[in-house]
C-alpha positions as a printed NumPy array, in Angstrom:
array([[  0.   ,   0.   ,   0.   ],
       [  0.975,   3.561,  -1.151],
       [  2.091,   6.055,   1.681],
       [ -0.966,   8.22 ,   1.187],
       [ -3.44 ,   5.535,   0.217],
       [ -4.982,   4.963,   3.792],
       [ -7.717,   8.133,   4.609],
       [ -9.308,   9.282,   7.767],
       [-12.333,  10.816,   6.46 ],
       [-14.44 ,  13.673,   8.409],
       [-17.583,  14.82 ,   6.948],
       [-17.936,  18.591,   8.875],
       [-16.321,  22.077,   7.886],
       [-13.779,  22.474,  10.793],
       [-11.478,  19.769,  12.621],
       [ -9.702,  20.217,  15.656],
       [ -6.108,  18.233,  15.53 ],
       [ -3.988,  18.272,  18.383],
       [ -0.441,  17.247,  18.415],
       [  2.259,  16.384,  20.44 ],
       [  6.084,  14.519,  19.996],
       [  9.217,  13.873,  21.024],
       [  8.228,  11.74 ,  23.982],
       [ 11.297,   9.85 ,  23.978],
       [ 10.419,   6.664,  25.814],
       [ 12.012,   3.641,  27.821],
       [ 11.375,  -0.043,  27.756],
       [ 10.606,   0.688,  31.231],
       [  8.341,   3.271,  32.847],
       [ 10.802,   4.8  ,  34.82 ],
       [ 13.212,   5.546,  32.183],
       [ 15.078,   9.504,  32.303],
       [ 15.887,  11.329,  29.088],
       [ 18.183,  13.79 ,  30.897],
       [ 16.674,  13.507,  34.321],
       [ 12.625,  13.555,  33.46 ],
       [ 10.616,  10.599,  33.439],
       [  9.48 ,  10.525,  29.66 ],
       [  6.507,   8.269,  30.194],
       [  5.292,  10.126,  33.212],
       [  5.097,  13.462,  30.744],
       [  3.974,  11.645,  28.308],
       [  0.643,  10.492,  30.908],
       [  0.448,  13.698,  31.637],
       [ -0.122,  15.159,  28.351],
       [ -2.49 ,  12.83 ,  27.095],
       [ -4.55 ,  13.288,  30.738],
       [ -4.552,  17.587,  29.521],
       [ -5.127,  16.59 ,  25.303],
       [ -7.984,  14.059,  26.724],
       [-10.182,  17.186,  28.545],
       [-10.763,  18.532,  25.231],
       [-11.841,  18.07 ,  22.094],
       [-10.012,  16.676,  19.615],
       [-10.905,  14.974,  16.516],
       [ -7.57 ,  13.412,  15.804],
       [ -4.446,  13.566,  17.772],
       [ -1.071,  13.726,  15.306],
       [  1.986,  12.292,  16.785],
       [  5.456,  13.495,  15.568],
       [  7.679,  11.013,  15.932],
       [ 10.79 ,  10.085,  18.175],
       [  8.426,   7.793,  20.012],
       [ 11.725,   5.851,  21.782],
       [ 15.156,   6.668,  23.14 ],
       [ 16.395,   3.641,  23.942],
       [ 15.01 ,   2.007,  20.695],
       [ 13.693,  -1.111,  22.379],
       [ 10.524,  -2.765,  21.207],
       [  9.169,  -2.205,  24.541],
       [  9.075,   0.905,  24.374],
       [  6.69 ,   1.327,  21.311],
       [  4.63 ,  -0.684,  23.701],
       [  4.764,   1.33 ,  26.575],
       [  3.598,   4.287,  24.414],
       [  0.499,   1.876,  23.042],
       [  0.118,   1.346,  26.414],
       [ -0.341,   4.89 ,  27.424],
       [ -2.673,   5.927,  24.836],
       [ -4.638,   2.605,  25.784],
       [ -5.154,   3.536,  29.029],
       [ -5.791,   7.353,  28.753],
       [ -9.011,   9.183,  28.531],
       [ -8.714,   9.641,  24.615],
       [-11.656,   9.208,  22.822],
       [-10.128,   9.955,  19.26 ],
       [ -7.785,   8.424,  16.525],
       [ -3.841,   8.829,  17.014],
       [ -1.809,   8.875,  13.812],
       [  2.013,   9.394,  13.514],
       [  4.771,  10.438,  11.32 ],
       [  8.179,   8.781,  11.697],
       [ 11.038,  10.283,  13.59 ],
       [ 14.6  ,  10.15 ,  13.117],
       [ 14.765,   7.559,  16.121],
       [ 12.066,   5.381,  14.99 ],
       [ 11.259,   2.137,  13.147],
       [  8.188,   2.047,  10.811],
       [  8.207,  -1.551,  11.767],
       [  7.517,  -1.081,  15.129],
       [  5.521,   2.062,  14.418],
       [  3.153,   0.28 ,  12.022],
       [  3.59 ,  -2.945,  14.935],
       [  1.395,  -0.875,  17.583],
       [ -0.661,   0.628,  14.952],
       [ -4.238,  -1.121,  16.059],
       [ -7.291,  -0.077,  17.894],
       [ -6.843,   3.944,  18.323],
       [ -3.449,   4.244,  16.761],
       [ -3.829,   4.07 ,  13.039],
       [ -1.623,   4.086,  10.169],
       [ -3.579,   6.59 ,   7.915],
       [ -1.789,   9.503,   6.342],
       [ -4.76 ,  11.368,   4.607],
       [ -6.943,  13.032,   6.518],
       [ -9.997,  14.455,   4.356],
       [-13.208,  16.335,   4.775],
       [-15.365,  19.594,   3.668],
       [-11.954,  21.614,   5.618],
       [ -9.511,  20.195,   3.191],
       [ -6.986,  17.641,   3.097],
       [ -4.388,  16.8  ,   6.083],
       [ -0.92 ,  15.172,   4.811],
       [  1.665,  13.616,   7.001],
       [  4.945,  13.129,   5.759],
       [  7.938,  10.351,   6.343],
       [ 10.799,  12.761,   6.592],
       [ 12.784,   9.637,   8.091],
       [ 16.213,   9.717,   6.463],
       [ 19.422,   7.112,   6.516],
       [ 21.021,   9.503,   9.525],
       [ 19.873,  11.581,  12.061],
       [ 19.084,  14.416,   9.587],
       [ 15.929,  14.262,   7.374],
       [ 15.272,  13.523,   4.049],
       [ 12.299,  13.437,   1.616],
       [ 12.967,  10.939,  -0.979],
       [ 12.222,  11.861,  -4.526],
       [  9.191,   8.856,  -5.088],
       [  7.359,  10.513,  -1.585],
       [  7.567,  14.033,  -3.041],
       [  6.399,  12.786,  -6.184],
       [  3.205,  11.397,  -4.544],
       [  2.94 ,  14.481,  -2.528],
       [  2.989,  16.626,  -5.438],
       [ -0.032,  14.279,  -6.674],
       [ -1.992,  14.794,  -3.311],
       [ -1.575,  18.681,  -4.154],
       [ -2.958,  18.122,  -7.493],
       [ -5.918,  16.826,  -6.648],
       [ -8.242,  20.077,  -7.101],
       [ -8.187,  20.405,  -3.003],
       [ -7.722,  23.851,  -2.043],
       [ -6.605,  23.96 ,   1.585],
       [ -4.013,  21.322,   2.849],
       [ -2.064,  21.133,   6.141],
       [  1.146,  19.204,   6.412],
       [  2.629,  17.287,   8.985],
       [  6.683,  15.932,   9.354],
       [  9.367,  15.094,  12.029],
       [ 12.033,  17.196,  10.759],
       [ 12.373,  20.767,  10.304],
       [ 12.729,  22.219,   7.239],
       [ 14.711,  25.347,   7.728],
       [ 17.203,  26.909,  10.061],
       [ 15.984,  27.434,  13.593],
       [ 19.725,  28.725,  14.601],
       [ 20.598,  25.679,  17.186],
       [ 22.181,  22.791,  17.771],
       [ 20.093,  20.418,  15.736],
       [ 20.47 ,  22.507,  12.5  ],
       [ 23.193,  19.71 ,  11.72 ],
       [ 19.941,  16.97 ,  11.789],
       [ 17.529,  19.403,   9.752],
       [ 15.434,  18.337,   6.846],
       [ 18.378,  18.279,   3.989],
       [ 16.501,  18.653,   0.904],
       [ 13.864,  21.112,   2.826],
       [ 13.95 ,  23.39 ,   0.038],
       [ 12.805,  20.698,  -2.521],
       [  9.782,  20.393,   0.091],
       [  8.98 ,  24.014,   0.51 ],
       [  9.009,  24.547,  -2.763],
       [  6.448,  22.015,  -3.676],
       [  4.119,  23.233,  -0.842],
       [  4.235,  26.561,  -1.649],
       [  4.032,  26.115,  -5.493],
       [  0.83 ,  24.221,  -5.092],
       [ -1.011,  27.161,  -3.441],
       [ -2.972,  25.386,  -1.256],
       [ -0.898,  24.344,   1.734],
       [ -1.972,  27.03 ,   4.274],
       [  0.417,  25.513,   7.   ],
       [  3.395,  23.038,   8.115],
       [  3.451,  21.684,  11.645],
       [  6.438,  19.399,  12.817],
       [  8.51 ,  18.279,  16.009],
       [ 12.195,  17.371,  16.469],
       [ 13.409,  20.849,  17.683],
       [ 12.19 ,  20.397,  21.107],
       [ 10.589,  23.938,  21.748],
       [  8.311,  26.312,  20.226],
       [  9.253,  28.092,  17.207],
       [  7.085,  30.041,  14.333],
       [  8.908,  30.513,  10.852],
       [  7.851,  31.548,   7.197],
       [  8.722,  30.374,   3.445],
       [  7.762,  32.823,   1.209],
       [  4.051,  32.369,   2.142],
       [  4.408,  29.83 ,   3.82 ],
       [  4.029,  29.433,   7.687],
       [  6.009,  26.575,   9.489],
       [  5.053,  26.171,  13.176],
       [  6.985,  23.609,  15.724],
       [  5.524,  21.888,  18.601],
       [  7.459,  21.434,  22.079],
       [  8.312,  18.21 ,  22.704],
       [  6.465,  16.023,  25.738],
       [  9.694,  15.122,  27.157],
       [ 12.409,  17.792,  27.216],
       [ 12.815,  20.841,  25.442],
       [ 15.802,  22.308,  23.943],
       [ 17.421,  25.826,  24.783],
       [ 16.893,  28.106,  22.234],
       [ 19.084,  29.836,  19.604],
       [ 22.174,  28.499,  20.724],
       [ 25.236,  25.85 ,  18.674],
       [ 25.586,  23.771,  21.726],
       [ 23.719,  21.616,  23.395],
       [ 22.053,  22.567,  26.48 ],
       [ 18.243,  21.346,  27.934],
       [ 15.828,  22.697,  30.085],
       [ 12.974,  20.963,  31.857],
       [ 10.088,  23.402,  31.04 ],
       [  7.383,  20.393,  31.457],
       [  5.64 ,  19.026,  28.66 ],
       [  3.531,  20.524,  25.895],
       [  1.346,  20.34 ,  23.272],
       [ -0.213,  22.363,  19.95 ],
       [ -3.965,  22.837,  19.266],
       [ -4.713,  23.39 ,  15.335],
       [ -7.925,  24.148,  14.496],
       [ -8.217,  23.723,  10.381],
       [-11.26 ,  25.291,   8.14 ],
       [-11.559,  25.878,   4.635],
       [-10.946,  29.421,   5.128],
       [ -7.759,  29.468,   7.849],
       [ -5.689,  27.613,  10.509],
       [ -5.593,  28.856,  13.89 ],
       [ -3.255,  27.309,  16.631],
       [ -1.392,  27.653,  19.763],
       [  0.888,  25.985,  21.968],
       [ -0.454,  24.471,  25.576],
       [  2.539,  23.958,  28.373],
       [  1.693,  21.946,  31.085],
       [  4.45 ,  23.242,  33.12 ],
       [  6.966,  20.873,  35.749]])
């Protein structure tokens, strides 16, 4: 089956989608990505995402740190047990494995990559290179180029990596062919917005007229505007898109330590 071929269909005129990444999980529960308990913040923010309405959650990849099996379990096993009453979908991170991804996807996590309706289209991209730094390959843009040929006016786009400079460390793990992918999203005049994670904080950027928006991560985020690596625990968070055919509106929810 084609990337895109699987769609998540919602018959109304506005969709709520929230999303939330980087959780960075443990085979076991009590696991530390630089001294916080990943799964804990990872309970935590699907305990605040499940109080409100959602139709679909998007998650946006780096689901494991230690790259066990058990891990992807753990997170199944989170979502299982929270208050959710909606669909999960992901996109591949740099420290995943599609395998194991598409392994746990069953019950509310699903493996669709189209989301339709009267709002528009929602596409979620594997930006999942051969290294830490993403990449696009040229078959998947061709296929996205078809999805934004396909007389659909407003599209959102999800991905993992980010596509242009955010001035910090992991600028040497960016999208690498991110211009290819602007380009193509902007070209098609109907992408009114990308969303993706891997930065580990909040940023807000444009491409020509495109806006690019990055979610916090729900483990730890990353210090700012800076070549070397430093963290800060600033609690989880989360970002709240609300998508019509006329607009995107969204904001970023922190939960705080």
């Amino acid at each position: 089956m084609a990337w895109f071929d699987l769609e998540l269909q919602f018959d109304k005129a506005q969709i709520r989608i929230g999303h939330f990444t980087d959780c960075h999980l443990f085979a076991m529960p009590s696991g530390e990505y630089f001294a916080v308990n990943t799964a804990a913040n990872l309970e935590r923010t699907l305990a605040a995402m499940a109080k409100e309405h959602f139709d679909c959650l998007v998650f946006g990849g780096d689901l494991t740190q230690d790259h066990s099996a058990a891990s992807y379990q753990e997170f199944a096993r989170l979502v299982r047990e929270s208050k959710l009453q909606c669909p999960v979908l992901w996109v591949p991170g740099n420290h995943d494995e599609l395998a194991l991804l598409e392994e746990i996807s069953a019950g509310q996590i699903v493996r669709h990559k189209c989301i339709t309706g009267p709002f528009g289209q929602v596409l979620l991209l594997n930006s999942k290179g051969e290294t830490p730094a993403g990449w696009c390959a040229k078959s998947h843009l061709g296929a996205l180029k078809d999805k934004l040929n396909n007389k659909i006016n407003n599209t959102i786009v999800f991905a993992h990596h980010h596509p242009r400079p955010i001035d910090g460390y992991l600028d040497k793990h960016m999208l690498e062919n991110g211009p290819a992918l602007l380009n193509l999203l902007v070209d098609s005049e109907q992408v009114l917005g990308l969303f993706h994670g891997h930065v580990h904080n909040e940023y807000q950027q444009q491409f020509r007229t495109l806006p690019i928006y990055a979610t916090p991560a729900t483990s730890i985020q990353f210090d700012k505007h800076t070549k070397d690596w430093y963290q800060s625990d600033l609690g989880p968070a989360y970002r709240v898109i609300v998508f019509s055919k006329s607009a995107i509106t969204t904001e970023v929810k922190w939960l705080g330590k």
